[in-house]
N, C-alpha and C positions, 0 to 999 in steps of 0.2 A: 504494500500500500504506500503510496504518493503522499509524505508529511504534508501540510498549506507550508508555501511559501513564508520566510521571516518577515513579517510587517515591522518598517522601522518608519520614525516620521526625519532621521535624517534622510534627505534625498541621495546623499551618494549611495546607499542600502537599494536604494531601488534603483540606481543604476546597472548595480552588478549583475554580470550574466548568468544566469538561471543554468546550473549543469546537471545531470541527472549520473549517482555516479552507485550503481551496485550493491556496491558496497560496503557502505555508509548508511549503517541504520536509521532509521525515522525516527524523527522526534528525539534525536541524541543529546539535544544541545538544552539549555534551560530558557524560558521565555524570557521575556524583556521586559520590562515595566517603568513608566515613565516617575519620575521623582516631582516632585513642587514643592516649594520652600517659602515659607512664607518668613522674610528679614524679622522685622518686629509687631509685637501687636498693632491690629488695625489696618496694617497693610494688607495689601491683596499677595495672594501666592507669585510666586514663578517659576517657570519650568525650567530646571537646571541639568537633566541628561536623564542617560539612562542608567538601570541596574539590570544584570542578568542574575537571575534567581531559580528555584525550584518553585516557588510558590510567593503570594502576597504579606506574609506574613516574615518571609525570610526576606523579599523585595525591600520591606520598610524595614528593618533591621540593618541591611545592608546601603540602603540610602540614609538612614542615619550616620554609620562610620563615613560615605565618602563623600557627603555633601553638608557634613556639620560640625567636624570635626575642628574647623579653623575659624570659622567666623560667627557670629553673633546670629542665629535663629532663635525663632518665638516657636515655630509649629512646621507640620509637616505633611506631605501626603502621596502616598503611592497608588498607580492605575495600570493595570496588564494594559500594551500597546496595542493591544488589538480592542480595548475598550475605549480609545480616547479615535473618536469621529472626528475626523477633518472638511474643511471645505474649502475651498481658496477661489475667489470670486474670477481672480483675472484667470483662470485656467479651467475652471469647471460651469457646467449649470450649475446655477440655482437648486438646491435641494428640494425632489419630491417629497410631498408627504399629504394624507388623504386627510381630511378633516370631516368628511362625513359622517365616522363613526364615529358618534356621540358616547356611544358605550366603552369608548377607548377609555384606559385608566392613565392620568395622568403624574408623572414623577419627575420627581427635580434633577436639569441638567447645568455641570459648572461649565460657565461658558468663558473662554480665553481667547486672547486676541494675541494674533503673530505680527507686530507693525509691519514687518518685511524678512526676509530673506538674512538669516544671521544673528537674528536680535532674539530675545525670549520671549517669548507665550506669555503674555500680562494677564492674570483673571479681572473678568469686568464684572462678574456677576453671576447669577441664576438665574433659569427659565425653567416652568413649568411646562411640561409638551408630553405627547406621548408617544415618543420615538426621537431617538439623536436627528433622524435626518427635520422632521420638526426644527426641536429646536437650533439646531441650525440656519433655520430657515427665517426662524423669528426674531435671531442672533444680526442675520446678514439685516432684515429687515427694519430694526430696531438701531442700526448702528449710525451714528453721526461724526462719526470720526472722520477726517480731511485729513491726509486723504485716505480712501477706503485700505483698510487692513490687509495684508495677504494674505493671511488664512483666518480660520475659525474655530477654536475646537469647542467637542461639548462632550462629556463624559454624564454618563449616569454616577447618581450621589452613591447609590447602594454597590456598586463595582469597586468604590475608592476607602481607601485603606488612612482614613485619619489620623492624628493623634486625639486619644481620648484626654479629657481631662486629668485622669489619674496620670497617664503619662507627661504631662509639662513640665516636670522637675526636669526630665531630662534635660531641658534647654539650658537651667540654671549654673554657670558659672561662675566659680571663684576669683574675687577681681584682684588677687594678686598672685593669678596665673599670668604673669603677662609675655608668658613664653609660646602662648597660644597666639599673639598679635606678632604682626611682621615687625613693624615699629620696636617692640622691644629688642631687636637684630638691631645694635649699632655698625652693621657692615661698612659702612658709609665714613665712619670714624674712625676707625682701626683702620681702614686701609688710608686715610689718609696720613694718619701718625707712621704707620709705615713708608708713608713717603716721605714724610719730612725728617725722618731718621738721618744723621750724617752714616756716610760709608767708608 
């Protein structure tokens, strides 16, 4: 059986050519999951790379070590890549999505905006919808940003790997750890005293 394809939201991933090789068991490699980091209270998230994991619980354990280990975070959150819906306006349609069914049940999607090409996924907010490709649609619809955004994401709340309340001590730092800041590295100063050294 024919593993799916690695879905990555870096574009060189979906550049690479597709080989089919014997083998190379299926499904040998561990999935991806995308990280978010929210700086300090009150700010919005942003998306900071990925982690390969065995599972969502190891996902967030593992984006704790490599994306918080140096700088100042309030909170956290992990999404397997294949739960974070994209849309990118200058390259695709407009996202379908049926609104007839009234009987649809609706649930909350976080919605993040890519300004362009290089930069990080900013969260804007939540939409209720009943389907990513929805809210996506109510995302692109709703948006007044100048100029238009290049992409869109929108994850389901219930797929994403929070930190709970119990968990926020974790962020809690010692402030005279300051071997944790670059700044306490006087690199800058020792190398100049070593030049100003007679020889």
């Amino acid at each position: 059986m024919k593993s799916d394809p690695i879905k990555s939201l870096d574009p060189r991933v979906g550049r690479l050519p597709q080989t089919d090789n014997p083998t190379k068991p299926p499904l040998d490699q561990f999935s991806t999951f995308e990280v978010f980091v929210q700086p300090a209270p009150g700010k919005p998230f942003r998306h900071e790379g990925p982690v390969h994991a065995p599972g969502l619980e190891m996902a967030y354990v593992l984006a704790k070590e490599a994306f918080t280990r140096r700088f100042t975070c309030s909170s956290l959150f992990v999404a397997d890549t294949h739960d974070v819906h994209v849309f990118a306006p200058d390259e695709q349609s407009p996202p379908m999505h049926d609104m007839a069914d009234k009987a649809a049940t609706f649930t909350t999607f976080e919605i993040f905006q890519l300004p362009r090409r290089g930069k990080q996924a900013v969260q804007t907010g939540a939409i209720e919808a009943t389907s990513p490709q929805e809210a996506l649609a109510l995302a692109h619809r709703q948006c007044t940003t100048t100029p238009m955004p290049y992409a869109f994401w929108a994850m389901d709340r219930r797929a994403i790997r929070f930190t709970s309340p119990e968990e926020q001590d974790f962020w809690q730092t010692l402030p005279d750890k300051k071997f944790r800041d670059a700044a306490a590295y006087k690199g800058g100063e020792k190398l100049q005293r070593f030049l100003d050294t007679p020889r």
